[in-house]
TIFI-384637 format. One record per residue (C-alpha): x, y negated, z negated; residue number from 0; residue in three letters. Coordinates in steps of 0.001 Angstrom, whole numbers, plus 524288, in hexadecimal, padded with zeros to 5 digits. Layout:
<r <X Y Z> NUM "ALA">
...
END
This chain:
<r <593C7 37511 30B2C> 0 "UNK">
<r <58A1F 3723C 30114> 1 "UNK">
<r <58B5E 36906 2F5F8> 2 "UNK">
<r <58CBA 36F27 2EA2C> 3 "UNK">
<r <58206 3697D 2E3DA> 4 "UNK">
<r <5783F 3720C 2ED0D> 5 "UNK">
<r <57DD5 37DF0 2E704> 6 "UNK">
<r <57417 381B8 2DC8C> 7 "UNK">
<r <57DF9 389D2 2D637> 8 "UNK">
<r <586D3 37ECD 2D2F9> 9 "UNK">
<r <583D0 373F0 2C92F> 10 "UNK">
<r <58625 3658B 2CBAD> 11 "UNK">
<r <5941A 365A8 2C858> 12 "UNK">
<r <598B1 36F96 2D0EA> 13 "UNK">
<r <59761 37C3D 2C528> 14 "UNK">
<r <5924C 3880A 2C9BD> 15 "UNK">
<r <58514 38AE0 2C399> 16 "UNK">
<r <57A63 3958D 2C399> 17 "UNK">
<r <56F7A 38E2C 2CA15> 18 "UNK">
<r <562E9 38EB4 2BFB1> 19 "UNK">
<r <55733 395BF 2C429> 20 "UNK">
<r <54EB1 39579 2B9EB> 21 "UNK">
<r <54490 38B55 2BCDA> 22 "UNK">
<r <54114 3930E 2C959> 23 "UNK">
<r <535B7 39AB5 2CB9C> 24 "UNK">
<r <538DC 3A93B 2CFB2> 25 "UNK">
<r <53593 3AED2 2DEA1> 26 "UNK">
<r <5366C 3B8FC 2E6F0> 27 "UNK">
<r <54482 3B7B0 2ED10> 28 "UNK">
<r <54B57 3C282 2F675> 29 "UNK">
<r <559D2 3C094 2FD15> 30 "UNK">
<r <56060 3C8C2 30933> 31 "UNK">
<r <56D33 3CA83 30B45> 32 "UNK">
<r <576CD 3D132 3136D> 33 "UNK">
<r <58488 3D464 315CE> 34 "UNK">
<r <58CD1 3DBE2 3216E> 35 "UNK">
<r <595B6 3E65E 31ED5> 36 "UNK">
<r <59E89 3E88E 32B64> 37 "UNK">
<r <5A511 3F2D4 32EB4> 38 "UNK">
<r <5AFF4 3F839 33977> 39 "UNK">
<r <5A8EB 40121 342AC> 40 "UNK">
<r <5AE65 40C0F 33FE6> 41 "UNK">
<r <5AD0C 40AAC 330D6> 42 "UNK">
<r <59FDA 40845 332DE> 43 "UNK">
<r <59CDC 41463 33B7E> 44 "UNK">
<r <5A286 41CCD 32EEA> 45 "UNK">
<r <5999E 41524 32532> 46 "UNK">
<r <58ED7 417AE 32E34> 47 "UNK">
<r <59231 42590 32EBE> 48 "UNK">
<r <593FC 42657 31FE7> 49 "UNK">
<r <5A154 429A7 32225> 50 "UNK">
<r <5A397 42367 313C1> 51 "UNK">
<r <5AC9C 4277C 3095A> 52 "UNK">
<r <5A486 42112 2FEEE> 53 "UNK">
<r <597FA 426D4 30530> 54 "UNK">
<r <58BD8 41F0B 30744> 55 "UNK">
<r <58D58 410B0 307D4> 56 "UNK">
<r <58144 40AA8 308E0> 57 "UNK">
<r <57A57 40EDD 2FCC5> 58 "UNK">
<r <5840A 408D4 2F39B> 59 "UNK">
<r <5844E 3FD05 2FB2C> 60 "UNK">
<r <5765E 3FB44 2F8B1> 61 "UNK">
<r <575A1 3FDEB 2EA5E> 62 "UNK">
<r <581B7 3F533 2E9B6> 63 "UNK">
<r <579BE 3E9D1 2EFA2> 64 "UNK">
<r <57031 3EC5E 2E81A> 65 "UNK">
<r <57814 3EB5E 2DAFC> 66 "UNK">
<r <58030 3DF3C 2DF6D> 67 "UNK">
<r <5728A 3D6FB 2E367> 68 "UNK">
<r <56B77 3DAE2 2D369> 69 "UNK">
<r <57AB2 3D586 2CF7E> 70 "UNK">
<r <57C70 3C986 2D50F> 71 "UNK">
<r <57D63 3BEC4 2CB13> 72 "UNK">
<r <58856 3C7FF 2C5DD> 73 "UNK">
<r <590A7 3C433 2D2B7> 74 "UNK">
<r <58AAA 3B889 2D655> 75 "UNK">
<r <58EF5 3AF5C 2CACD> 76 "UNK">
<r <581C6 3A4A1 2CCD0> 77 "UNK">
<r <579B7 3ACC9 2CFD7> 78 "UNK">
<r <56C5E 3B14D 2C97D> 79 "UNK">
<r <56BEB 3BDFC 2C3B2> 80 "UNK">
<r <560D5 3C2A5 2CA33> 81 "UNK">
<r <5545D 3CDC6 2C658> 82 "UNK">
<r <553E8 3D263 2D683> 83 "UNK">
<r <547D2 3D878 2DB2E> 84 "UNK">
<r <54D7E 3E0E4 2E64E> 85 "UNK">
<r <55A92 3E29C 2ECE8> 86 "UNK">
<r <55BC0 3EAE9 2F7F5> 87 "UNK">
<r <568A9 3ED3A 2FFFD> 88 "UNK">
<r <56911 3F2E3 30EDD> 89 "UNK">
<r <57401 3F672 3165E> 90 "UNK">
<r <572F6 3F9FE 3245C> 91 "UNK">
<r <57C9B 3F99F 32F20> 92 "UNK">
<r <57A30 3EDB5 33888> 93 "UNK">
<r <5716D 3ECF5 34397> 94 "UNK">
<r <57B26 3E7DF 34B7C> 95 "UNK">
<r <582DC 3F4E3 34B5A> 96 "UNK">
<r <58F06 3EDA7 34763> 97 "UNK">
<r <5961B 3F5B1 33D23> 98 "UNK">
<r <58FDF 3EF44 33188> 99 "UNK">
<r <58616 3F05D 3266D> 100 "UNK">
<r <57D53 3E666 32344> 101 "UNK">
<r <57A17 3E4F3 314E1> 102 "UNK">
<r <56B4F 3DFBB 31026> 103 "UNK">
<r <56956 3DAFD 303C8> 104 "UNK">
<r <55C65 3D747 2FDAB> 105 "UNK">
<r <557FA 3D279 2F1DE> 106 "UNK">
<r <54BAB 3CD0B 2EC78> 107 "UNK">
<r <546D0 3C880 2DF93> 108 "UNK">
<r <53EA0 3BE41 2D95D> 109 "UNK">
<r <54407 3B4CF 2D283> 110 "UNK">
<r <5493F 3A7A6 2D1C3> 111 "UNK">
<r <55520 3A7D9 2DA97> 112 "UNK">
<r <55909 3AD8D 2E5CD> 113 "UNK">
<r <55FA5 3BCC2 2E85A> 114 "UNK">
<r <5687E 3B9B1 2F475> 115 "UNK">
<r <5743C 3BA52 2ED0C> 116 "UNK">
<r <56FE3 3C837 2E923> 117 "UNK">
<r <56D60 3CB8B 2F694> 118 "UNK">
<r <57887 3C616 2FA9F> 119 "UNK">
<r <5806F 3CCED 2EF91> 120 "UNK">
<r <57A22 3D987 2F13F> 121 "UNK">
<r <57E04 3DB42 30014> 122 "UNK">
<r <58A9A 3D6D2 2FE64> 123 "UNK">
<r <58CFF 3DFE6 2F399> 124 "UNK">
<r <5861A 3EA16 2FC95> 125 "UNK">
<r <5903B 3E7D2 30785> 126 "UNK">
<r <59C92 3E784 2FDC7> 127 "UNK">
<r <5968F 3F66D 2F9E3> 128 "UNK">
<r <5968C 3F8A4 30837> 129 "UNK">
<r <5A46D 3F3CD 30AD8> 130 "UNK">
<r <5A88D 3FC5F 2FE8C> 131 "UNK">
<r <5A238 40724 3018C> 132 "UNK">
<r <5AA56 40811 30F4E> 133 "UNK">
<r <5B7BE 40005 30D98> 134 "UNK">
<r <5BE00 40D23 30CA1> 135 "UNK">
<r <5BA99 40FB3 31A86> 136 "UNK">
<r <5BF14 400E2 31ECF> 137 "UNK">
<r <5C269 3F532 319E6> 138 "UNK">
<r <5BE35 3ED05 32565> 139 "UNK">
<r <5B0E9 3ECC9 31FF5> 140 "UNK">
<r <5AB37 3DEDD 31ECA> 141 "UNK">
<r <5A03A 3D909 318A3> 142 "UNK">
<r <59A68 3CD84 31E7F> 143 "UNK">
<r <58E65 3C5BF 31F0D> 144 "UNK">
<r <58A5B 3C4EF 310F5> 145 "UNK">
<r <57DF0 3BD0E 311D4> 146 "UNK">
<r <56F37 3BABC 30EAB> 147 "UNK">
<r <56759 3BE11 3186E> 148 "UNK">
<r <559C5 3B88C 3120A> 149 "UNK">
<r <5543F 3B4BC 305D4> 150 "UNK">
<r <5455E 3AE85 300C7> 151 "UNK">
<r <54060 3AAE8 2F639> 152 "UNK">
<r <54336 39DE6 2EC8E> 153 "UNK">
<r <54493 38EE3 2EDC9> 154 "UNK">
<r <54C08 3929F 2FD43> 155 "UNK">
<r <5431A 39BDB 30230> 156 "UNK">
<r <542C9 3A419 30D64> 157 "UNK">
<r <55151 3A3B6 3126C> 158 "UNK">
<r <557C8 3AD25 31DC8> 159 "UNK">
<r <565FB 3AD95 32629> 160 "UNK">
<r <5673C 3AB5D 3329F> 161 "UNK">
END
């Protein structure tokens, strides 16, 4: 576990602070993220059917990813609020074949501090669209893997899971 005093976003005495950026010079920054939306098989057959009550699912999970990654700092209490450059939001179902969708978020800006929270936040927000849009079907629906996939720019760099 780390020591508290390597977390920039709390101050000597153990108080949660916003972590001041405003001595650092702006770049280009962009963030990845992801998050699986599983599905029973048979559920998933429907949805891939369109067999939907609420009808299309995928559009409003998109343009709800989209939303939640431009409102971050209103759900994230430390973080920035941030002027984003692009978002974009894919859904597909997985390679694998597994009954699953695999959510992409992307987000890019430049400025001085990083957008994987908002990357992170928009395909999680994405996937909770997707979970909503179909609960009626099944409950058993489960959302897993919330993660960043990649990110560059700033004092870290290039930076990419394994």
């Amino acid at each position: 576990m780390s020591d508290s005093a390597s977390l920039s976003h709390l101050a000597d005495d153990g108080s949660p602070r916003m972590v001041d950026v405003g001595g650092k010079n702006p770049t280009a920054r962009m963030a990845q993220a992801e998050a699986i939306v599983r599905y029973p098989i048979d559920t998933f057959k429907r949805v891939l059917a369109g067999d939907l009550p609420k009808g299309g699912i995928i559009e409003p999970a998109r343009i709800a990813g989209i939303m939640a990654a431009k409102r971050t700092s209103e759900l994230i209490p430390m973080c920035h609020g941030l002027l984003v450059d692009q978002v974009e939001v894919s859904i597909a179902p997985l390679e694998s074949g597994e009954p699953a969708f695999q959510v992409l978020c992307s987000a890019s800006l430049t400025g001085k501090t990083g957008v994987e929270m908002e990357a992170m936040t928009g395909a999680a927000v994405a996937a909770l669209t997707l979970y909503d849009m179909t609960k009626g079907l099944d409950k058993g629906i489960v959302i897993e893997k919330v993660r960043l996939l990649r990110k560059s720019g700033g004092k870290s760099g290039e930076w990419q899971a394994q």
